[in-house]
SEMI-315092 format. One record per residue (C-alpha): residue number from 1; x, y, z. Coordinates in Angstrom, 2 decimals. Each point is the difference from the previous one (the first is absolute). Example, Ala and Ser with C-alpha at 12.3 -4.5 7.8 and 13.67 -1.06 7.14 Angstrom:
# SEMI-315092
<1,<12.30,-4.50,7.80>>
<2,<1.37,3.44,-0.66>>
# end
This chain:
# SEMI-315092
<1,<-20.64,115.85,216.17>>
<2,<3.73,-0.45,1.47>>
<3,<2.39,2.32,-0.04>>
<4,<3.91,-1.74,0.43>>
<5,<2.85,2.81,1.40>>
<6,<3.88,-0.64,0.08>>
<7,<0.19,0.20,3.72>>
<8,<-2.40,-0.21,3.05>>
<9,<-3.27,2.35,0.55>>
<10,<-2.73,1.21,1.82>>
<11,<-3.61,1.11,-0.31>>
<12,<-1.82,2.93,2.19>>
<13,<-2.48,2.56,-0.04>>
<14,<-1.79,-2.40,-2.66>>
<15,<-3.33,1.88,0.52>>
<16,<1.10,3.70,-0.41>>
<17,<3.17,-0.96,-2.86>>
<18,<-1.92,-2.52,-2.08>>
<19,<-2.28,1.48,-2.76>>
<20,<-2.02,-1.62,-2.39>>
<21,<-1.60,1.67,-3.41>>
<22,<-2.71,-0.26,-0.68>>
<23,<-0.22,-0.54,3.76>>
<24,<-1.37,-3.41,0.96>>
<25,<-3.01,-0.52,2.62>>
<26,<2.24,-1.99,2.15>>
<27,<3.79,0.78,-0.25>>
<28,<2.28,-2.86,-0.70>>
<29,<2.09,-1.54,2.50>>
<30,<3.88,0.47,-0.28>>
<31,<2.78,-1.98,2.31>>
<32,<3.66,0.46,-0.04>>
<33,<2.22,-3.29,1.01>>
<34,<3.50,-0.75,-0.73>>
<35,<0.47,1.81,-3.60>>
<36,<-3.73,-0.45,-1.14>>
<37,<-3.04,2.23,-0.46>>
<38,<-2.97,-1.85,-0.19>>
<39,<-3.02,2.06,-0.80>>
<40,<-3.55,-1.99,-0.16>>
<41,<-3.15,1.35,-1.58>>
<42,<-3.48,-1.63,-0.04>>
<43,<-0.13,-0.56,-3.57>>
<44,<-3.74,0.71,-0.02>>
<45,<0.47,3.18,0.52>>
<46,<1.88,1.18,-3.18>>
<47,<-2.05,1.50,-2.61>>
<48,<0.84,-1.59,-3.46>>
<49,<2.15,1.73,-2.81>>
<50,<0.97,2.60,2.35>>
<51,<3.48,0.96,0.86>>
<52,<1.04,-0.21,3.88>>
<53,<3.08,2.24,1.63>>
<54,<1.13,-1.47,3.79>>
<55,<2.05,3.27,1.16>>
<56,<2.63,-1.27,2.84>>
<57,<0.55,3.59,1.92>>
<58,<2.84,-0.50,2.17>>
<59,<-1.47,-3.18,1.39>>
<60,<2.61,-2.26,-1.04>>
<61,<3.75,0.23,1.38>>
<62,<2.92,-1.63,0.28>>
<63,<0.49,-1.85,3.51>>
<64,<3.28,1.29,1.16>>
<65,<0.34,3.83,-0.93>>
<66,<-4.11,0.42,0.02>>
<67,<0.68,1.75,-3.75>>
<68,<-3.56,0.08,-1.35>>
<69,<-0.12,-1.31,-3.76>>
<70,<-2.20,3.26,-1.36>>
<71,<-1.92,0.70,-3.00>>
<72,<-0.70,-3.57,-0.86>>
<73,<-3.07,-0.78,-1.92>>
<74,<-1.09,-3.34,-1.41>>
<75,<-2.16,-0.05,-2.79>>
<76,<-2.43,-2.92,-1.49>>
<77,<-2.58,-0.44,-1.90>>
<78,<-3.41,-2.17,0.08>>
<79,<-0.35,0.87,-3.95>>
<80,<2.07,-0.48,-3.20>>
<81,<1.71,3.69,0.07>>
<82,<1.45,2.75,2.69>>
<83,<-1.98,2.74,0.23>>
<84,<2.13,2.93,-0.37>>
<85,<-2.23,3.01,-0.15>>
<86,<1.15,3.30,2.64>>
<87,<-1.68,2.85,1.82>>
<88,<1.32,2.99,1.86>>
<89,<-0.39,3.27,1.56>>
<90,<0.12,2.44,2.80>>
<91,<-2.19,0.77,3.28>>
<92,<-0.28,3.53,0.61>>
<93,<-1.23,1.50,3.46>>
<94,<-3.11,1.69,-1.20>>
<95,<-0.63,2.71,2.82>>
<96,<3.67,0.62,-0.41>>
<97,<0.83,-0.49,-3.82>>
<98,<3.47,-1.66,0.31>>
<99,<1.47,-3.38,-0.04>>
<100,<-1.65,-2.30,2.68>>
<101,<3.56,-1.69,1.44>>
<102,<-1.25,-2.44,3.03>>
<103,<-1.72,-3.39,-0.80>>
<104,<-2.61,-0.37,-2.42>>
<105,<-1.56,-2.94,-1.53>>
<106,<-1.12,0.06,-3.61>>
<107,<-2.80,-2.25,-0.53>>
<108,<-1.73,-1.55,-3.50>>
<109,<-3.35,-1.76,0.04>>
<110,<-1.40,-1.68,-2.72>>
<111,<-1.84,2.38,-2.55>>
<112,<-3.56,-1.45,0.97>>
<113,<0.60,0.79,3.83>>
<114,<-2.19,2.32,1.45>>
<115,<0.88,3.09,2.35>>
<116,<-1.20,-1.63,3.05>>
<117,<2.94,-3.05,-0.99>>
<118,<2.79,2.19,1.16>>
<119,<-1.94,0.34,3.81>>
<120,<-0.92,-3.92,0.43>>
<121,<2.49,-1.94,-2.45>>
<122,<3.98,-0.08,-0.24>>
<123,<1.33,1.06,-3.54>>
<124,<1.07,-2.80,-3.09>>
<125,<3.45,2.37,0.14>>
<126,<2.08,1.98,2.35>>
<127,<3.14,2.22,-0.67>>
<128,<1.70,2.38,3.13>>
<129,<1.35,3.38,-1.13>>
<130,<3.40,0.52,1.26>>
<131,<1.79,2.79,0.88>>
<132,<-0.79,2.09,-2.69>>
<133,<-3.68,-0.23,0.23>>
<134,<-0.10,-2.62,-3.48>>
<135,<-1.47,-3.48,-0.59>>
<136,<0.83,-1.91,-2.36>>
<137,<-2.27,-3.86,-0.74>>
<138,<1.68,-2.71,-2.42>>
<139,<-1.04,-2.89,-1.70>>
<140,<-3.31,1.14,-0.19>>
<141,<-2.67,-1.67,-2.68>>
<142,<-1.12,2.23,-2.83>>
<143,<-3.40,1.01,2.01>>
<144,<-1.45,2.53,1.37>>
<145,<-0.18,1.39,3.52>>
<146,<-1.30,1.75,2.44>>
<147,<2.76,1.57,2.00>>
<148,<-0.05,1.81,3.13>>
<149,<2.74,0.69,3.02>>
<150,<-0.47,0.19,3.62>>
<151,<2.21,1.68,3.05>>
<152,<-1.27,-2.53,2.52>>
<153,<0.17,-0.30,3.67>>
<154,<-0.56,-3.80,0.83>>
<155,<1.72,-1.31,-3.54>>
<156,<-3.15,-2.46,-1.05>>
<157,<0.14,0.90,-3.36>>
<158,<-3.43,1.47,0.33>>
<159,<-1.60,3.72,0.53>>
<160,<-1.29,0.78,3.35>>
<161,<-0.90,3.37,-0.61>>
<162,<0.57,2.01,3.39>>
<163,<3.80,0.30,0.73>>
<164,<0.86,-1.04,-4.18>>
<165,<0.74,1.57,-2.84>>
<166,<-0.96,-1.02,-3.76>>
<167,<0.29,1.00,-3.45>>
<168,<-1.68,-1.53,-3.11>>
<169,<-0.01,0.46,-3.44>>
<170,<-3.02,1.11,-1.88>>
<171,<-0.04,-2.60,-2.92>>
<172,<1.40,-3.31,-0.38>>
<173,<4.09,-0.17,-0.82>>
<174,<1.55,-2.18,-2.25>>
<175,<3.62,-1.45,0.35>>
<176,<2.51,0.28,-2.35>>
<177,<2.77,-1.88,-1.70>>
<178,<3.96,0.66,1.34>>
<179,<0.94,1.38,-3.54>>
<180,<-2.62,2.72,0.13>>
<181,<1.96,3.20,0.71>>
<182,<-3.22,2.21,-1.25>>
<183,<-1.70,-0.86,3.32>>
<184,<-0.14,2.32,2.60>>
<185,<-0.39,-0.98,3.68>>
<186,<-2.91,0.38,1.74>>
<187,<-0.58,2.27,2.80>>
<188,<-2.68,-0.36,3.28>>
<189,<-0.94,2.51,2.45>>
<190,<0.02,-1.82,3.45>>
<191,<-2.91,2.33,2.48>>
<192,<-1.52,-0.89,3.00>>
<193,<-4.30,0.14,-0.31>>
<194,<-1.90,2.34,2.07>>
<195,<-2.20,-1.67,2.67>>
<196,<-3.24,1.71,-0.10>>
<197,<-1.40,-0.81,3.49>>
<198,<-3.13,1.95,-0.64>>
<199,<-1.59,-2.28,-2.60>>
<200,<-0.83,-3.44,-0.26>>
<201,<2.87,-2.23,-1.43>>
<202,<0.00,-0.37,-3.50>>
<203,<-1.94,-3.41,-0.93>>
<204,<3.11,-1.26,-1.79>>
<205,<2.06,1.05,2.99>>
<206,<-1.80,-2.02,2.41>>
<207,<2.52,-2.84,0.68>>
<208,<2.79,3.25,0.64>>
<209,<-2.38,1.31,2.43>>
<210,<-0.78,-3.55,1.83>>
<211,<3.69,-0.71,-0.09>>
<212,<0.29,3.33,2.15>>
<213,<-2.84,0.00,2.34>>
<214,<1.19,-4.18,0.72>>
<215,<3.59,1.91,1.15>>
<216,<-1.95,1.12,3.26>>
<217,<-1.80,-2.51,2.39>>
<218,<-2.43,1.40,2.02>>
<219,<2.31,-0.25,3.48>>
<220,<2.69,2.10,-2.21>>
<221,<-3.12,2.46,-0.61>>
<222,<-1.65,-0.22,3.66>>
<223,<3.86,0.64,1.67>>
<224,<0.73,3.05,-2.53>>
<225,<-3.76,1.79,1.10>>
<226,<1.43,-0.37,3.45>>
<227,<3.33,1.39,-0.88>>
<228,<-1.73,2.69,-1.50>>
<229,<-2.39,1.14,2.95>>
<230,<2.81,-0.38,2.03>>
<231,<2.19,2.41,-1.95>>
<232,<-3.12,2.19,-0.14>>
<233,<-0.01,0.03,3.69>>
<234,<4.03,1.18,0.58>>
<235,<-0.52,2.92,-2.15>>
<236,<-3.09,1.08,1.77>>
<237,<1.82,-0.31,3.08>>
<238,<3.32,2.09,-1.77>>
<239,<0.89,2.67,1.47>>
<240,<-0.31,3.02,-2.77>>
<241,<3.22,0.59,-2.00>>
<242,<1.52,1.65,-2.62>>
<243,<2.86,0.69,-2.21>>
<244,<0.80,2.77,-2.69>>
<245,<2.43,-0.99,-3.33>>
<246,<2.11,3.34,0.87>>
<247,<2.27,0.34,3.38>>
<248,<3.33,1.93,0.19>>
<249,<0.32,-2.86,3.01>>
<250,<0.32,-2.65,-2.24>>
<251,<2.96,-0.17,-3.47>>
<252,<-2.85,-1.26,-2.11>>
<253,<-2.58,2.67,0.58>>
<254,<2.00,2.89,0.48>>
<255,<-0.18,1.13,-3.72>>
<256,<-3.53,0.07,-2.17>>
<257,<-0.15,-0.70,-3.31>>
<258,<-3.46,2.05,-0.98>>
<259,<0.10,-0.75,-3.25>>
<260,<-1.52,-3.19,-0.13>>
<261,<-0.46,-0.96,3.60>>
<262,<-3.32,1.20,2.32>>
<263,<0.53,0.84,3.69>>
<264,<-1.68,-2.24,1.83>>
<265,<-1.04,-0.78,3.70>>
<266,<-0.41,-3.62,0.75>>
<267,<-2.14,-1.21,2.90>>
<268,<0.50,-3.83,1.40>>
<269,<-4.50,-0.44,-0.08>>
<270,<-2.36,2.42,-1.30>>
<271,<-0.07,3.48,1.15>>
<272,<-2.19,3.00,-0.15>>
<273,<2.11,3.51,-1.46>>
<274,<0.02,3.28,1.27>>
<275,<1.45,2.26,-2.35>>
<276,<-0.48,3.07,1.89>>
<277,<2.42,-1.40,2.49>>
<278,<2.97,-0.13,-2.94>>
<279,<2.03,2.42,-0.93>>
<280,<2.52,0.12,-2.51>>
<281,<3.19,2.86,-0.43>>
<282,<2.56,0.86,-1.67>>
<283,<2.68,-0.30,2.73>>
<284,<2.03,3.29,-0.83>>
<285,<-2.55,2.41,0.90>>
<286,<-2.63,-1.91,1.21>>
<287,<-2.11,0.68,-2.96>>
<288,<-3.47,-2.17,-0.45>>
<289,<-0.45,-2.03,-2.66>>
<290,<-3.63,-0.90,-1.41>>
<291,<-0.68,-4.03,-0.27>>
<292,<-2.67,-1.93,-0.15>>
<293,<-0.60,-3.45,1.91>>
<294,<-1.71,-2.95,-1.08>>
<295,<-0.24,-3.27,0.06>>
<296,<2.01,-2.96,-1.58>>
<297,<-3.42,-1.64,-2.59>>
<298,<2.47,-3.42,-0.10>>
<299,<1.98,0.36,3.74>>
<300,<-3.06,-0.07,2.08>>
<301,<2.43,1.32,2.56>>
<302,<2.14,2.59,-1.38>>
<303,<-0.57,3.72,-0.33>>
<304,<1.46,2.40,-3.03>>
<305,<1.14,3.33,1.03>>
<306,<-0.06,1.52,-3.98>>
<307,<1.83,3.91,-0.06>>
<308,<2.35,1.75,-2.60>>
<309,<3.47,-0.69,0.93>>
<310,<2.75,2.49,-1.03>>
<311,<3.40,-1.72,-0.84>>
<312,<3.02,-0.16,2.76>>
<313,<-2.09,1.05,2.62>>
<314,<-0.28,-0.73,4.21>>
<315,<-3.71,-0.62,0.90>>
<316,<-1.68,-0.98,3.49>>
<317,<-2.70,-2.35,0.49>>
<318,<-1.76,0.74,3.44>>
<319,<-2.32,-2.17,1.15>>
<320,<-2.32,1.37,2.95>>
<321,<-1.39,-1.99,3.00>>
<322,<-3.41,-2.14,-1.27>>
<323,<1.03,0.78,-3.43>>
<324,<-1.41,-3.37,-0.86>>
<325,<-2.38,-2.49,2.36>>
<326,<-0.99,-3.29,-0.18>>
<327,<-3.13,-1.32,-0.44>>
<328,<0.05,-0.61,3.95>>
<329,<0.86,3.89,-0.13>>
<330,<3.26,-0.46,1.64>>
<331,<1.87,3.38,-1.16>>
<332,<3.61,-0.35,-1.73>>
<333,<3.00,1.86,2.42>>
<334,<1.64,3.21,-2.40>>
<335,<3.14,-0.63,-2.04>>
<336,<2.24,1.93,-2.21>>
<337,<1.44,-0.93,-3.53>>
<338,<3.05,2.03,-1.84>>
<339,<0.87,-1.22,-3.17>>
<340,<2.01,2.00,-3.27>>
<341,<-1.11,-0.41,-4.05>>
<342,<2.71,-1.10,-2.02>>
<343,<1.28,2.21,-2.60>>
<344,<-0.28,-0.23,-3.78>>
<345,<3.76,-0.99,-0.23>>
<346,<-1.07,-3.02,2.10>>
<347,<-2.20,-1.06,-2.82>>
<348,<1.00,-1.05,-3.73>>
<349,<-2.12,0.53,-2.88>>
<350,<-0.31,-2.78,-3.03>>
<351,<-1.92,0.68,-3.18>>
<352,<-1.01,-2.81,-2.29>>
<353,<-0.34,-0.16,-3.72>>
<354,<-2.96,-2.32,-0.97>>
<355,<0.23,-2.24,-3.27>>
<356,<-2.99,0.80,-2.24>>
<357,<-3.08,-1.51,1.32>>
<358,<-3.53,-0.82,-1.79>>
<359,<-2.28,2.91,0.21>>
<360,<-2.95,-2.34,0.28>>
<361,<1.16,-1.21,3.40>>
<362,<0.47,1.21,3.16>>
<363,<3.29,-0.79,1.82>>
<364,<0.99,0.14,3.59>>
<365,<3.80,1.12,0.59>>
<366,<1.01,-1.35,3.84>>
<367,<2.90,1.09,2.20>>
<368,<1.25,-2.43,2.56>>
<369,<3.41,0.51,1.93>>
<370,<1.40,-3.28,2.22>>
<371,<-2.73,-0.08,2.52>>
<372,<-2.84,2.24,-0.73>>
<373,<-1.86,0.96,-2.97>>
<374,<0.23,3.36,-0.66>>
<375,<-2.50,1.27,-2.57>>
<376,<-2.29,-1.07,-2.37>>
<377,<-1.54,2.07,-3.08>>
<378,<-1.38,0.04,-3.06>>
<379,<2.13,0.74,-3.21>>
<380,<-0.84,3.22,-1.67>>
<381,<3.14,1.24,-1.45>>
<382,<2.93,-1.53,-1.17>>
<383,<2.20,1.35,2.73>>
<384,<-0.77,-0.69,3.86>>
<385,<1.79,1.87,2.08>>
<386,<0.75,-0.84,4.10>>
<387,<1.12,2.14,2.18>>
<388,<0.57,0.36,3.34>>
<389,<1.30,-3.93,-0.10>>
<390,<1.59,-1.36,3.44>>
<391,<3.44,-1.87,-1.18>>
<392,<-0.95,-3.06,-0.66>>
<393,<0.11,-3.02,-2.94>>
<394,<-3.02,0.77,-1.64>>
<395,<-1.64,-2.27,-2.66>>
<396,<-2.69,0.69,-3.02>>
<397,<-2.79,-1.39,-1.66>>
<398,<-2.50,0.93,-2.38>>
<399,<-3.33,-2.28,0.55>>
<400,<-2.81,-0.27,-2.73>>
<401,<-2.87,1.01,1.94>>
<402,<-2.55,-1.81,-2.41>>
<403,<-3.49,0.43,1.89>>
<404,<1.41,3.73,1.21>>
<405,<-0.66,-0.66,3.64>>
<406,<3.36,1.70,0.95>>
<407,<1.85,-3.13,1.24>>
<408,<1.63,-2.87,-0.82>>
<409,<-2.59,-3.12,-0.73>>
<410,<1.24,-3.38,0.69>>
<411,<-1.28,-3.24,-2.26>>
<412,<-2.81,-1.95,0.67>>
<413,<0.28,-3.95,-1.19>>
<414,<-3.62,-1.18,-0.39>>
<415,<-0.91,3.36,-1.43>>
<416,<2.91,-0.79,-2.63>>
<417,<1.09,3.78,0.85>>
<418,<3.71,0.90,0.20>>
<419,<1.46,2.24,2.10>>
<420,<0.72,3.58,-1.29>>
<421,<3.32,0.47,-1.97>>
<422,<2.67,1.76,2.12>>
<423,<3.58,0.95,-1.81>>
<424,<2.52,0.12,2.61>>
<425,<3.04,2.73,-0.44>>
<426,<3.01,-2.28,-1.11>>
<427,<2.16,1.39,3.47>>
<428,<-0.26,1.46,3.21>>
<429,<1.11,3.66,0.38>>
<430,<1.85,1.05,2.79>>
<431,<-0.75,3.68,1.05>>
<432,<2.03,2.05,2.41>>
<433,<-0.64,3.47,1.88>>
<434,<0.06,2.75,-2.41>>
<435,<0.28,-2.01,-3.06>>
<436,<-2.09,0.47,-2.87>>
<437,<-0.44,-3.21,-2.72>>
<438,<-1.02,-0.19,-3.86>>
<439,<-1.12,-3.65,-0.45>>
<440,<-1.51,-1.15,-3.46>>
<441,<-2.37,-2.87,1.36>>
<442,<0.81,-3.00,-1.81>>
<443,<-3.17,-2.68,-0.22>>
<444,<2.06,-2.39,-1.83>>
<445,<1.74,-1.23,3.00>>
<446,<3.52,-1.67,-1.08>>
<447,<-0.07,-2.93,2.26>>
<448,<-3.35,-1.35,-1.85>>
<449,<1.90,0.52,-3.64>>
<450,<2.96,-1.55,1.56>>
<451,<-2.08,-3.04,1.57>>
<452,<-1.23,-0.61,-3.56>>
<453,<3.46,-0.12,-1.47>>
<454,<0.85,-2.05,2.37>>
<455,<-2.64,-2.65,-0.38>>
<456,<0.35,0.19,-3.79>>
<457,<3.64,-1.19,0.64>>
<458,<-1.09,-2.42,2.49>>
<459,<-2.30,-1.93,-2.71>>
<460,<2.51,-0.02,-2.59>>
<461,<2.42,-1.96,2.10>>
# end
């Protein structure tokens, strides 16, 4: 094929701008000289009565100014017609429930591909979502595919499984003609899989889990057992610290918001507790305050000192000499904690109105605000009320908790499971101190509607 410009051009970044569909086992070559594009392909590789797109990126540009010549695609076929036939849709986050918006690729295998095809073989088509989280495929053949789209890390076209995310669809899709405006674009749930390290892998898993154990040679594995014992070593040889999340010392820890945090006593190694060396008061008076003490089940490390706080209140954390040892039985020195609760003004309160939900299902409602996640419960009423919310943004979901396990189940490929629905709050709502919010939760979010509009428009042009 040649391509003749009015004035003289370049080629670059052939192997990252060039694209081929349906994507060729060995991509053609392509060389810029003068005012010509020449692009050669091995003619044995082109399937017959099948139509071919060559997408030119940005890889062509003019020589003086370096403009790239952009959305150029050249289109032949190896039969007697064009195939014409479209596909579209969205990729949604699926632990999150909105719009997936970084780099996806949208993949369709032939309908006689298996599952293990999309771990082992590159796709017959590829289309990247842009910006809005929608794909779009043209001049497709009136077939049928199987269709699938992967976040990758390494951009082989194929699913590595650790690191990856995927999404499939659950029967085969069709594609359909450009004049079609009944058809409504497909969506798919990118997730990442849960590794299950205490079973054997899954027999039609295996090349996933040789792929991974291949990653590590056994010097990598020999030098991390060293770095390990030697790691092992410093912290026996620590000297036995610790640190407490409240300190009038420091800006961050001066105030203590009981509401939804634990006081906690952190220790740099493992450490044996004395509780009848702590005492906690209420500053003004010097009035004891029962607590209990116990152990951190996930921070093998960390002690929770659990008591009923009163609001707006001074309290003192003392910490007598060998209040905690180490297994060495080297004794801790004393140490003293003040710290105040915040007040209720400090908080804001937020109560949501739930759309009707089945009564046959049970449904998860989750709080998250920008960093943390802040609760999680299951829906009972049609109103779920927060208080005692630091200002934050905070964001909603309701998940469809299908098997009732109280959490959010991710997909599983092989097992041809998807992961469990989650309808994501349309916006973010930004509390402040002493507000209190009304917000009907909206499942519909707008931006999906709107990317549908918007790719309805898009195939009518």
């Amino acid at each position: 094929l040649e391509l003749t410009f009015d004035e003289y051009i370049t080629v670059s970044d052939v192997v990252t701008e060039v694209t081929t569909s349906p994507i060729l086992s060995m991509p053609p070559s392509v060389v810029g000289l003068n005012k010509k594009v020449t692009v050669k392909i091995v003619d044995s590789l082109l399937d017959s009565n099948t139509t071919y797109r060559i997408s030119f990126g940005k890889a062509i540009k003019d020589l003086h100014e370096g403009n790239p010549f952009t959305k150029y695609t050249y289109t032949f076929s190896t039969g007697a017609y064009f195939d014409s036939m479209q596909l579209s849709g969205i990729v949604i986050d699926a632990a999150k429930g909105t719009v997936d918006t970084g780099s996806v690729v949208v993949e369709l295998y032939p309908a006689s591909a298996k599952d293990s095809d999309v771990i082992k073989k590159k796709p017959k088509y590829i289309a990247k979502t842009n910006e809005r989280g929608v794909f779009t495929f043209k001049g497709l053949p009136d077939k049928a595919f199987r269709l699938y789209a992967l976040k990758e890390t390494n951009n082989n076209l194929i699913y590595d499984g650790t690191g990856e995310k995927i999404a499939f669809r659950d029967s085969l899709v069709r594609p359909h003609a450009q004049s079609d405006t009944l058809f409504t674009p497909l969506e798919l749930r990118v997730f990442t899989e849960k590794i299950d390290t205490t079973q054997p892998a899954k027999k039609s898993d295996s090349l996933k889990s040789k792929s991974a154990a291949a990653a590590i040679s056994p010097r990598d594995s020999i030098a991390a057992s060293k770095e390990a014992a030697k790691n092992k070593a410093k912290v026996k040889d620590t000297v036995l610290a610790c640190s407490v999340n409240v300190d009038t010392t420091n800006p961050e820890k001066r105030t203590f918001d009981f509401a939804h945090k634990k006081l906690r006593i952190s220790f740099n190694k493992k450490a044996i507790l004395s509780s009848g060396k702590i005492a906690l008061v209420e500053t003004e008076g010097n009035v004891p305050v029962a607590f209990v003490a116990e152990a951190d089940t996930l921070k093998r490390c960390e002690f929770m000192v659990r008591a009923d706080f009163k609001e707006n209140t001074a309290y003192t954390l003392r910490l007598s000499k060998g209040f905690a040892k180490d297994t060495a039985g080297n004794e801790m020195m004393p140490a003293r904690y003040r710290f105040r609760t915040l007040q209720e003004d400090d908080y804001g309160k937020i109560r949501v109105h739930l759309p009707a939900l089945g009564a046959d299902t049970a449904y998860l409602f989750r709080v998250d605000a920008e960093k943390d996640s802040v609760t999680q419960i299951s829906i009972k009423d049609s109103v779920v009320t927060l208080s005692r919310l630091l200002p934050a943004k905070y964001s909603f979901r309701i998940i469809v908790d299908e098997n009732r396990d109280g959490y959010w189940t991710t997909g599983d490929l092989f097992a041809h499971r998807q992961p469990e629905r989650v309808m994501s709050h349309f916006e973010t709502v930004n509390l402040k101190a002493g507000w209190e919010q009304d917000i009907d939760f909206s499942p519909n979010s707008p931006i999906v509607k709107d990317e549908k509009a918007k790719n309805k428009a898009e195939l009518k042009k």
